[in-house]
C-alpha positions in Angstrom: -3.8 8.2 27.8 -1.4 5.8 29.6 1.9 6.7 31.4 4.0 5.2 29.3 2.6 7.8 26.8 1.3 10.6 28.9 -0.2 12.8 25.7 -2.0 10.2 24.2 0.1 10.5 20.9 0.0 7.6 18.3 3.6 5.5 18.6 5.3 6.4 15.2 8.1 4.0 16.3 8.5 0.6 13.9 8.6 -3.0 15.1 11.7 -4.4 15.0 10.2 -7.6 13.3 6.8 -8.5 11.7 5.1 -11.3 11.1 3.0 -12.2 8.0 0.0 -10.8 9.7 1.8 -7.8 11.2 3.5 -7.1 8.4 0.6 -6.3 6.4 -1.0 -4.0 8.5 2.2 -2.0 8.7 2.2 -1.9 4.7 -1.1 -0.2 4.3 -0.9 1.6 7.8 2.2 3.1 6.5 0.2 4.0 3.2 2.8 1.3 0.7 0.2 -0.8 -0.6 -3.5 -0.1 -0.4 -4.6 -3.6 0.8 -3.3 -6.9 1.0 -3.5 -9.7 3.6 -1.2 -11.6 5.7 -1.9 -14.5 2.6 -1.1 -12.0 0.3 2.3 -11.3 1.9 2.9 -15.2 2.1 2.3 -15.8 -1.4 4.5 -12.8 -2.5 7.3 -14.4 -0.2 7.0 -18.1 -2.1 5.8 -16.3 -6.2 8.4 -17.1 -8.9 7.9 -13.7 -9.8 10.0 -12.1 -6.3 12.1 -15.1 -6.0 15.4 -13.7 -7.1 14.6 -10.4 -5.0 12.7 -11.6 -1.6 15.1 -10.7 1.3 14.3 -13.5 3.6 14.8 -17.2 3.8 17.7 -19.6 3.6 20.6 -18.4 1.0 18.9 -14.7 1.2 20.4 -12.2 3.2 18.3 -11.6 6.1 17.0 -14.9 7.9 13.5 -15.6 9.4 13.0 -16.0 12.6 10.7 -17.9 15.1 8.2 -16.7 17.7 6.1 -19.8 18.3 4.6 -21.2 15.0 4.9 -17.5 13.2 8.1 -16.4 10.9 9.7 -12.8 11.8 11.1 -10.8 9.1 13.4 -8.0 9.8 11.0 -4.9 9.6 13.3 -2.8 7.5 13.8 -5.1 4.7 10.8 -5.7 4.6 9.6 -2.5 4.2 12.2 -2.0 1.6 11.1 -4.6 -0.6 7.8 -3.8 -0.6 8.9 -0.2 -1.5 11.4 -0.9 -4.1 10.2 -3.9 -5.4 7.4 -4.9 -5.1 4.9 -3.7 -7.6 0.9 -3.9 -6.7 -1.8 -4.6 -9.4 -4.1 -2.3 -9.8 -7.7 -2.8 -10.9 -8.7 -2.6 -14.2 -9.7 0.5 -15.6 -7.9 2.8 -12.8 -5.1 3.5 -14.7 -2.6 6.8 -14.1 -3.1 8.8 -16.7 
């Protein structure tokens, strides 16, 4: 319990920006993707695969940012993405049937 939040209650608010690192903790805090890794969401933002649809980068329509060495993305778009888009393998033999 602090007093900025007197009840103890879990802050529900989003980040305005993530990081590579933060970022993928908000994905599977926020129950989108069941695991991946700040390398995971790195190699996602450079794969051939997302290239067309990534939101972030020069040309794209939200731009990174800079805090020290780390890139900010725009939290919302890139929560989108990964919930419109972005499709996670799943291991073999758990198929939805």
């Amino acid at each position: 319990m602090t007093a900025s939040n007197p009840a103890g209650e879990r802050d529900t608010r989003l980040p305005p920006a993530v990081t590579f690192t933060s970022g993928a903790e908000l994905l599977m805090r926020l129950g989108i993707v069941e695991r991946i890794t700040r390398e995971g969401v790195r190699h996602i933002s450079t794969s051939d695969l997302y290239k067309d649809e990534w939101p972030f980068g020069p040309d794209k329509p939200h731009p990174y940012g800079r805090a020290g060495t780390a890139l900010l993305m725009a939290t919302e778009p890139f929560l989108e993405f990964f919930r419109t888009v972005y499709q996670q393998s799943r291991p073999h033999g758990d198929d939805e049937t």
